[in-house]
N, C-alpha and C positions, 0 to 999 in steps of 0.2 A: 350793878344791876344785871341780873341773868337773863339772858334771853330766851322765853319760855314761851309754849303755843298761846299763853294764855296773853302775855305780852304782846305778840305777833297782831293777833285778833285785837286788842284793842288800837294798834296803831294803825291796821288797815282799815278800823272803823269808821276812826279820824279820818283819815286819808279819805276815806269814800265820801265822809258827811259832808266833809271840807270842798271837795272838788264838787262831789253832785252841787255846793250850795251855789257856789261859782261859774258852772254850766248854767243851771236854772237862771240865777241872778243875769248873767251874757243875753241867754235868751231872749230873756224879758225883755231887757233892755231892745236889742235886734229887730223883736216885734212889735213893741207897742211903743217905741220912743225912736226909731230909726233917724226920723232928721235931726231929734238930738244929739243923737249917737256919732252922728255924721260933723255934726257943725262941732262938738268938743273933740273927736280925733281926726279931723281936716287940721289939723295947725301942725300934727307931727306926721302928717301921711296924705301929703298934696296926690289929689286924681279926683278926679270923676266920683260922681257918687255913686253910679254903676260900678268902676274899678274898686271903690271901701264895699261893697254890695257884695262882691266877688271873692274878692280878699276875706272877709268876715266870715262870712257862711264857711269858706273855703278851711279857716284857719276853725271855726267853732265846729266843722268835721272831725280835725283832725286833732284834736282837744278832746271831743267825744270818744272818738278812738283811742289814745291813749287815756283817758280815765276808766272806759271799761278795761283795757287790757291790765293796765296795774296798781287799779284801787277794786273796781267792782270783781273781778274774777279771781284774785288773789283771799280775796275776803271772803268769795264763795266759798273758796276752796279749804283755809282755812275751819270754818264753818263746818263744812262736810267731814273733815276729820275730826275736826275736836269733839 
């Protein structure tokens, strides 16, 4: 298989659909199910639910950040040139 713009753009698509689904789906979760959230990943990350409170947001930033750096901005760019 050759690796063509046309190619490139369709796997950054993926990439974007995939991960935005996954961000959104986190969130969700985060926001409207928190003490759920809390009581099924309290058995593999003992703390405070302030400390998973911290941790989460913390770690769902930094998930934000690298999916816009190399799923959303890639695919923009892609885009722009093709």
């Amino acid at each position: 298989m050759e690796l063509t713009l046309e190619t490139l753009t369709r796997f950054f698509f993926w990439s974007t659909l995939i991960h935005g689904a996954i961000l959104i789906l986190w969130t969700g979760f985060l926001t409207f199910a928190p003490g759920l959230t809390f009581q099924t990943q309290s058995r593999w990350f003992p703390g405070t639910r302030e400390q998973f409170a911290k941790f989460m947001y913390g770690f769902l930033g930094l998930y934000k950040l690298l999916f816009l750096t190399f799923s959303v901005v890639p695919y923009a760019a892609l885009l722009i040139i093709g």
